[in-house]
C-alpha positions in Angstrom: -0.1 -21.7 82.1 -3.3 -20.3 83.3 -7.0 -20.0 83.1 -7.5 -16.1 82.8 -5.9 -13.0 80.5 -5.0 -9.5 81.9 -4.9 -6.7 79.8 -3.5 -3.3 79.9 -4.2 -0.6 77.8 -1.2 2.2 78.4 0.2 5.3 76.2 3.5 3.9 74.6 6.2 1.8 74.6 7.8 3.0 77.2 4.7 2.6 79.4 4.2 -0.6 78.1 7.3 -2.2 79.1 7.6 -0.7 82.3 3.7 -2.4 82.9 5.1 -5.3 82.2 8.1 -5.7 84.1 5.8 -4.7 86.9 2.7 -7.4 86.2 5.8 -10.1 85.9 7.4 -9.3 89.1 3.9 -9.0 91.0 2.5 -12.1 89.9 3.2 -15.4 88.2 2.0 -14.5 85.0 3.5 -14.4 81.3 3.5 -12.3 78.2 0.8 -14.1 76.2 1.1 -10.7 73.1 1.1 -7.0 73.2 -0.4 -5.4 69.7 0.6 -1.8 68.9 -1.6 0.9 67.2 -1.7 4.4 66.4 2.5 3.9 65.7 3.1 2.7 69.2 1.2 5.7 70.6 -1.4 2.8 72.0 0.0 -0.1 73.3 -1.8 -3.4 74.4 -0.1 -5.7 76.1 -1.8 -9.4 77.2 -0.4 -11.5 80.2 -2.1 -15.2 81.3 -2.0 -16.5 84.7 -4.5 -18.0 87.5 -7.1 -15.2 88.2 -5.9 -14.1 91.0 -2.5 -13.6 89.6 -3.7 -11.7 86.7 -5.9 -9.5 89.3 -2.3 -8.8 91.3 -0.5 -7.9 88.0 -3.4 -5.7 86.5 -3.4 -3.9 89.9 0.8 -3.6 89.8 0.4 -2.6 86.2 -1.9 0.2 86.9 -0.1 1.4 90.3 3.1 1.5 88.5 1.5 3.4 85.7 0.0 6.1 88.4 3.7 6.3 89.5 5.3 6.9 86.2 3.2 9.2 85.2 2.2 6.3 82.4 -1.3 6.7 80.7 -3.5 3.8 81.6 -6.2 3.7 78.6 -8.0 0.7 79.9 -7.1 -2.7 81.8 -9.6 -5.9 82.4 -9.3 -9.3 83.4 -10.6 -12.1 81.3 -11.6 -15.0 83.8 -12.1 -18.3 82.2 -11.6 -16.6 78.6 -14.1 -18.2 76.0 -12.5 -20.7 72.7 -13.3 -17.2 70.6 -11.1 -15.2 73.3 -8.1 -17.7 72.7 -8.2 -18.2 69.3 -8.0 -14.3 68.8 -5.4 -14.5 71.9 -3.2 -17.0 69.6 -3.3 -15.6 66.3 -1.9 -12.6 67.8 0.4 -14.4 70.0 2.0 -16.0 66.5 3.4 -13.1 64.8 5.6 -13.1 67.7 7.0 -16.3 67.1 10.6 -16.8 65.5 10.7 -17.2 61.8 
């Protein structure tokens, strides 16, 4: 779909979602994988898209978080991601597939 990944970084599952439904709606960008850790109390969640999308839905992501009252951990945008970046990107990405 795109050139770049956006990452967020947020407290929960909860949180997590909600970033999601936000970066999706503010930007033409799709779920790429979200890893939890810590039990779910850490959540990562990966979305791909042109950079500029990815920029918008990193931005809605965090504003959305700030509105919640969400914990935002960390977010970044990976421009132009390097073969390393997207192999670790797909071997994530395929535990989500369907068995």
């Amino acid at each position: 779909m795109g050139s770049s990944y956006g990452l967020i970084e947020v407290s929960g599952v909860v949180a997590a979602v909600d970033s999601l439904d936000a970066m999706c709606k503010a930007a033409d960008v799709s779920l790429v994988t979200w890893e939890r850790k810590l039990g779910g109390r850490l959540v990562t969640v990966v979305v791909e898209g042109t950079v500029s999308d990815v920029k918008a839905a990193v931005d809605a992501a965090a504003n959305i978080c700030k509105v919640n009252h969400h914990i935002l951990a960390a977010s970044g945008v990976i421009a132009s991601p390097a073969e390393e970046t997207r192999r670790l990107m797909a071997k994530s990405a395929k535990r989500l597939e369907k068995k």
